[in-house]
C-alpha positions, 0 to 999 in steps of 0.5 A, a space after each residue: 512662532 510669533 506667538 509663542 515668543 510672547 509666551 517664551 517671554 513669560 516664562 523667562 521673566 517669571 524665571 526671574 521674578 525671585 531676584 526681585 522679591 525682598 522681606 517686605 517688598 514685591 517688584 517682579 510684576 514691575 520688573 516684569 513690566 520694565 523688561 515689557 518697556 524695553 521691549 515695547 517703547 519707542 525710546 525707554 525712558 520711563 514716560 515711553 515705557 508707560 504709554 505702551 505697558 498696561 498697568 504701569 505708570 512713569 512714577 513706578 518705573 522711576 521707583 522700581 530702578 531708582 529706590 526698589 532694594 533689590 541687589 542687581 549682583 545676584 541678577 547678574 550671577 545669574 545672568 552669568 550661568 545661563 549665558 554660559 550654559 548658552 554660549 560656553 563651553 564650546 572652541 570659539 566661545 569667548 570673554 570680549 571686554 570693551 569699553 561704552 560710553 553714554 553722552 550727558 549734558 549736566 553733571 549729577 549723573 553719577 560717573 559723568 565727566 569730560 572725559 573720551 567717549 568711544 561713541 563721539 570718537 573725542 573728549 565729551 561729557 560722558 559716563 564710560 562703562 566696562 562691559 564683558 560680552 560672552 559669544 560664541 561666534 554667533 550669537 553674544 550676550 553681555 555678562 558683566 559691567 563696570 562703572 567707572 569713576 573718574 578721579 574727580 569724582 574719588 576726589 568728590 566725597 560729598 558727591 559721590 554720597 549724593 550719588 549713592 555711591 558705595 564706600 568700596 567703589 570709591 577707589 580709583 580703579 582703571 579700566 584694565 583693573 576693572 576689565 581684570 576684575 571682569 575676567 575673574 568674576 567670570 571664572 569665578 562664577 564658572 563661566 567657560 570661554 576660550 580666550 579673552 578679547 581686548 581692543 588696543 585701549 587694553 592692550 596698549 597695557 603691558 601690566 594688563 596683558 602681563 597679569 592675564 597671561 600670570 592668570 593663565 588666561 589666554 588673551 587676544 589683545 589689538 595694539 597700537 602700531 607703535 608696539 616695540 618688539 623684538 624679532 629674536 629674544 633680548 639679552 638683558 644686560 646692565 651696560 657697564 659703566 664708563 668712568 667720567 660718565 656720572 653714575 653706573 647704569 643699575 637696570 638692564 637694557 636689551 641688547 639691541 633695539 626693539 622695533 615698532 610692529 609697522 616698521 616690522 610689517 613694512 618689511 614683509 613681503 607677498 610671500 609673508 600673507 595668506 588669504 583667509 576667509 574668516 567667517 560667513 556674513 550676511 554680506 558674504 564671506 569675510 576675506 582677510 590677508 594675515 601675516 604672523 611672527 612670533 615675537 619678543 615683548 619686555 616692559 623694561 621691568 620683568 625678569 625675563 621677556 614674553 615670547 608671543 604671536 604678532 596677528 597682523 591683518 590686512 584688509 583685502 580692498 583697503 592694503 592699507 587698513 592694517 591691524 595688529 594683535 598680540 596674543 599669548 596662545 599656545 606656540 602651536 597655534 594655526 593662524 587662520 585660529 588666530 586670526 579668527 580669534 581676533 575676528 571675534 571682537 566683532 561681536 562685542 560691537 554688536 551687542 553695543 549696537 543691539 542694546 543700544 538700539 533695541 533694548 534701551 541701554 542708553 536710554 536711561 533716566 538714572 542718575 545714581 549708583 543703584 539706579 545706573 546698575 539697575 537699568 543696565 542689568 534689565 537691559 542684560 536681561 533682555 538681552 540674555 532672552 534675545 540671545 535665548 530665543 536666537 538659539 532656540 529657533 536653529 537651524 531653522 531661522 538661522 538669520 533671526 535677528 535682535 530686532 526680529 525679536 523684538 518686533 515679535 515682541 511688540 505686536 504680541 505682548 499686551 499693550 496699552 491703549 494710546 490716547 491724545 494725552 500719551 500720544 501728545 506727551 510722547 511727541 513733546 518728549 521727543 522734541 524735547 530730546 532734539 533740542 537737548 541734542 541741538 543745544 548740545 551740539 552747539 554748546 560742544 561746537 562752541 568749546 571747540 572753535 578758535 578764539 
């Protein structure tokens, strides 16, 4: 088996090749070899890359990624159907979208500003993606992704030049526009999931919720604990006006007060939960208590409120670990689906482990619009074979895992020769990149401590 994973890679890449082939250039043997690196360096940048990967150098990659003219979108199509092929079309199959941030020190890496960072949990010099993950609730593979550009950087037209930044992308676009943009890319491109999962980042949102539901999407979005709602529907009415009480109301209100989805739950009792167990896990069953309501949401705008399912989960050895989910599933819908369907968001934090970790998402080198989208679609590549070959190889190993395969990888894929010159330019990188991170982190500390 080992073996012939390396020979399953080959074909995969020569599967490939064509998008990396223009009118007057060839760069399949380098994308090729690129995939090689993610797959075979230690780190990927582009000098890590090069000593493993026979017949390659930093200059090319660096080129290939940073000047080469082919489009990433037709790869990413692409990536689309065979993912789907893979993992659509069944029950649990699902749109995970989700946000990533990756840290930068400087300011030239296009996208890069103060902004939050996920992955730090705070405010940091940082470049933040939208990503949509398909899974079907075993395995998972990123399908799409979208820069996002901060306001300082639409405001910047010299610098998004020098970035290389194209004219229709220098709009400001929020996140849950670009997560909205990601669905129906999806569906356009004939992709078959269920629902769409969304974290409380978009589901604090309620125009974002309301356009999906409007697209006859069905969604499971976690909400903050502040999220009003309304145990009964609302009469909405235009409160009368009382005279020598300045001007007449003109909007309509509810007639009674909404409530925040904690004080809701803190009024649930034992008989409102059932345990559930969720799904198996290396680690054993996942066992969950769920609570559910129908409730009512109003924006204090629409016409008419949204009558949807209130998921609330609780975790078993921590009660007060607590959270809460809406969803526009049909009114039927059993709970232990709910639930699991809220599980699912699981998944799209393991493809943001396993690219980060074992493909070189975040290891990139790129400071431009073309070279940024270039590399982030190789890694999606990479990801897509992995997420292949994990399929391919059930029921028989069902606990092949992304590194699994990427240690195959590594011992059967041809491999250059490290001499002293590698080996001490390897060595003085790494150094390199902990004095970045040591000087980083004292730089941070400093901007944070009192005056």
């Amino acid at each position: 088996m080992i073996e012939a994973m390396a020979d399953a890679f080959a074909i995969f890449v020569r599967r490939y090749g064509g998008f990396f082939r223009t009118r007057t250039r060839d760069s399949a043997a380098v994308a090729a070899r690129y995939l090689r690196g993610l797959a075979q360096a230690e780190n990927c940048t582009f000098a890590s890359m090069a000593t493993v990967v026979d017949d390659s150098c930093a200059q090319q990659f660096q080129h290939f990624i940073s000047n080469s003219p082919w489009d990433h979108k037709p790869v990413l199509a692409q990536i689309g159907q065979d993912a789907d092929r893979l993992l659509g079309g069944k029950p649990s199959s699902c749109l995970i979208i989700d946000e990533s941030s990756f840290a930068k020190q400087g300011d030239r890496s296009v996208g890069v500003a103060r902004q939050w960072s996920g992955r730090q949990g705070k405010v940091d010099n940082c470049q933040v993606a939208v990503f949509g993950v398909l899974t079907d609730g075993q395995r998972h593979t990123p399908v799409d992704m979208r820069l996002y550009l901060p306001k300082c950087w639409i405001d910047d037209a010299a610098r998004c030049e020098q970035a290389g930044v194209p004219l229709d992308a220098r709009t400001l676009t929020s996140k849950s526009e670009h997560a909205l943009d990601i669905v129906r890319q999806a569906r356009a491109r004939g992709m078959r999931f269920e629902w769409a999962g969304v974290d409380a980042g978009y589901g604090k949102e309620p125009a974002f919720l309301r356009a999906l539901d409007d697209m006859n999407e069905v969604f499971v979005a976690d909400v903050h604990r502040t999220q009003r709602v309304w145990t009964d529907r609302p009469e909405l009415v235009v409160p009368p006006s009382q005279p020598g009480r300045g001007r007449p109301a003109l909007k309509r209100q509810a007639s009674v007060e909404p409530v925040t989805v904690e004080n809701l739950v803190k009024g649930f009792g034992a008989a409102d939960w059932m345990r559930c167990v969720l799904r198996d896990g290396t680690r054993g069953a996942l066992r969950v208590d769920l609570a559910h309501r129908r409730v009512w949401v109003w924006d204090g705008e629409e016409e008419t409120p949204r009558c949807w399912h209130l998921i609330v989960r609780r975790e078993v050895k921590s009660e007060k670990t607590i959270k809460y989910t809406l969803s526009n599933a049909a009114a039927d819908t059993p709970v232990l689906r709910l639930g699991q369907m809220q599980g699912h968001r699981y998944w799209v934090e393991r493809a943001f482990e396993d690219a980060k970790g074992e493909c070189g998402l975040a290891d990139y080198q790129a400071l431009s619009w073309r070279s940024w989208h270039h590399h982030v679609a190789m890694v999606m590549l990479a990801m897509l074979f992995i997420a292949e070959q994990r399929a391919a190889h059930q029921p028989g190993l069902a606990l092949l895992t992304p590194r699994d395969i990427v240690e195959m990888l590594k011992q059967t894929l041809p491999r250059k020769p490290e001499g002293k010159d590698a080996l001490a330019a390897r060595i003085n990188e790494r150094h390199q990149r902990r004095r970045g991170a040591i000087e980083s982190r004292y730089r941070t500390q400093r901007r944070e401590a009192p005056s």
